[in-house]
C-alpha positions as CSV (number, residue, x, y, z in Angstrom):
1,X,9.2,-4.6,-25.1
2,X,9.3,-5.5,-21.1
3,X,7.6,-2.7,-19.5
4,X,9.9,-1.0,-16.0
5,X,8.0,-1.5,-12.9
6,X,8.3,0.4,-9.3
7,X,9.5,-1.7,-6.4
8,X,7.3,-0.3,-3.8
9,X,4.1,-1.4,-5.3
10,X,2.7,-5.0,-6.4
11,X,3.3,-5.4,-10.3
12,X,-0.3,-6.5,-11.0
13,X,-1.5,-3.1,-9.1
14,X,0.8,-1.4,-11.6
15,X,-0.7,-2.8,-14.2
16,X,-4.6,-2.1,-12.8
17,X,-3.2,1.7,-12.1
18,X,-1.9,1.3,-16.1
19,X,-5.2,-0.2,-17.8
20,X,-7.4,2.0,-15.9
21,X,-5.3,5.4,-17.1
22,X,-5.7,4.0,-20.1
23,X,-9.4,4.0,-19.8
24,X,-9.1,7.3,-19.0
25,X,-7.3,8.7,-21.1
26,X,-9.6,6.7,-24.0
27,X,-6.7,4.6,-25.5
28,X,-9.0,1.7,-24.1
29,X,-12.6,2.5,-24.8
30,X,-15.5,1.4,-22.5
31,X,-16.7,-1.9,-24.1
32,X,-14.0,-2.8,-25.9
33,X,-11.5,-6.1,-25.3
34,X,-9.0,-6.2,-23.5
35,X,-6.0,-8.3,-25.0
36,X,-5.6,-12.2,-23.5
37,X,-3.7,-13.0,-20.6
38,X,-0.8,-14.0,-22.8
39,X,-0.7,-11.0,-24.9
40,X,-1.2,-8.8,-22.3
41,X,2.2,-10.5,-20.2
42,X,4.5,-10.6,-23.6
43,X,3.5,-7.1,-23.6
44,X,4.4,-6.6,-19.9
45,X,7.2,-8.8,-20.1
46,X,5.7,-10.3,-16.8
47,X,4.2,-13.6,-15.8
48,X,0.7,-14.7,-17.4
49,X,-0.2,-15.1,-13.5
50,X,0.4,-11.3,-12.7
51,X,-1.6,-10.6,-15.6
52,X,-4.7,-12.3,-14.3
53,X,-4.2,-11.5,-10.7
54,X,-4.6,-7.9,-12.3
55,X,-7.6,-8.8,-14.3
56,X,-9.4,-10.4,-11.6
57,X,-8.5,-7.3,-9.8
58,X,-10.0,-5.5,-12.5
59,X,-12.9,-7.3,-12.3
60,X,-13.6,-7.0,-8.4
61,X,-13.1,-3.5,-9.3
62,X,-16.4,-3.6,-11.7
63,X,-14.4,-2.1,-14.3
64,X,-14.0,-5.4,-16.5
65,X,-16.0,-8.3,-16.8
66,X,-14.9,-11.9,-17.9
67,X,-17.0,-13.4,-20.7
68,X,-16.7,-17.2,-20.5
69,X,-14.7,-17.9,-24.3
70,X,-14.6,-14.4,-25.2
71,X,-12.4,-12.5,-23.4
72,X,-12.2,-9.7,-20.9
73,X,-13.9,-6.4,-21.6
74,X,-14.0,-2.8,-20.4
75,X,-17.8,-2.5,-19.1
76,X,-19.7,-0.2,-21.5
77,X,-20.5,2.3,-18.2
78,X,-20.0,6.0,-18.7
79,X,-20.8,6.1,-15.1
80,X,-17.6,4.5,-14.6
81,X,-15.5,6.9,-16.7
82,X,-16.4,9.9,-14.6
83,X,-15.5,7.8,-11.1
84,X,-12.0,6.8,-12.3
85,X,-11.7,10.6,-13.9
86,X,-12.9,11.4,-10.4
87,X,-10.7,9.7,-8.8
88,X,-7.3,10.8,-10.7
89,X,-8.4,13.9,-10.4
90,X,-8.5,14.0,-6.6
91,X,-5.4,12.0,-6.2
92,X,-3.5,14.1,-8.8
93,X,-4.8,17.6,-6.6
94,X,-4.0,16.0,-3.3
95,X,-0.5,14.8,-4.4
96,X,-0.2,18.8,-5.8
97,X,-1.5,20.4,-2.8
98,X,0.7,18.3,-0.5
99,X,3.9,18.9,-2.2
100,X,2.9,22.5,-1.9
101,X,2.5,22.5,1.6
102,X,5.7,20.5,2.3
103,X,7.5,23.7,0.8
104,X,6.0,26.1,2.5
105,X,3.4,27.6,-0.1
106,X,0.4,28.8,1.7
107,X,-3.1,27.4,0.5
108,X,-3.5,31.2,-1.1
109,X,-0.5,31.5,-2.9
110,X,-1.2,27.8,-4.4
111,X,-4.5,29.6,-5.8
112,X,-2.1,32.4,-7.3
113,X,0.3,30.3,-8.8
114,X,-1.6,28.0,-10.7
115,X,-3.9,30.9,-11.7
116,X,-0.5,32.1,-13.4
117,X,0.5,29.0,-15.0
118,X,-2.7,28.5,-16.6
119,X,-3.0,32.1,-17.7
120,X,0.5,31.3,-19.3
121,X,0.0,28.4,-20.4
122,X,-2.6,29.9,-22.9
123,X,-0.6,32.9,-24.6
């Protein structure tokens, strides 16, 4: 099934964003293949070419690495697990804390109200 894409932002950075939150979140484990450059676009439902402008991405990225007949794999680097953990973290608090400030929540009451949410969240 075709996968929906945002306008505002190249479809092969989509799919980077995409394979990396999947790294993440462990549905792609470090080492592991990822599917070919066909499977990958029937998948998609997008170009072969978008697939490996994404891959090659990817790879400039040191996240993957292209092994000549073999495929592409997810480098085996738990260093790199914490970086892109890292960095959704920060952009996930930034997005957060700018929303927050657009509607007029102070820095202190931000503190407050996610320290209620969390405390509700666990009852």
């Amino acid at each position: 099934m075709p996968t929906e894409f945002e306008s505002s932002k190249p479809i092969y950075m989509q799919i980077v964003d995409r394979i990396n939150f999947n790294i993440v979140q462990g549905k792609q484990p470090l080492g592991e293949k990822l599917p070919s450059v066909r499977e990958m676009a029937v998948q998609m439902g997008v170009n072969p070419n978008t697939i490996q402008r994404a891959y090659s991405e990817l790879e400039r990225m040191n996240i993957v690495e292209t092994r000549r007949g073999q495929g592409t794999f997810v480098l085996d680097d738990t260093k790199l697990l914490i970086e892109l953990r890292r960095s959704y973290q920060t952009e996930i608090i930034n997005t957060f804390v700018e929303s927050m400030l657009e509607i007029g929540v102070s820095k202190e009451d931000m503190v407050k109200i996610l320290s209620q949410h969390l405390k509700g969240e666990k009852q």
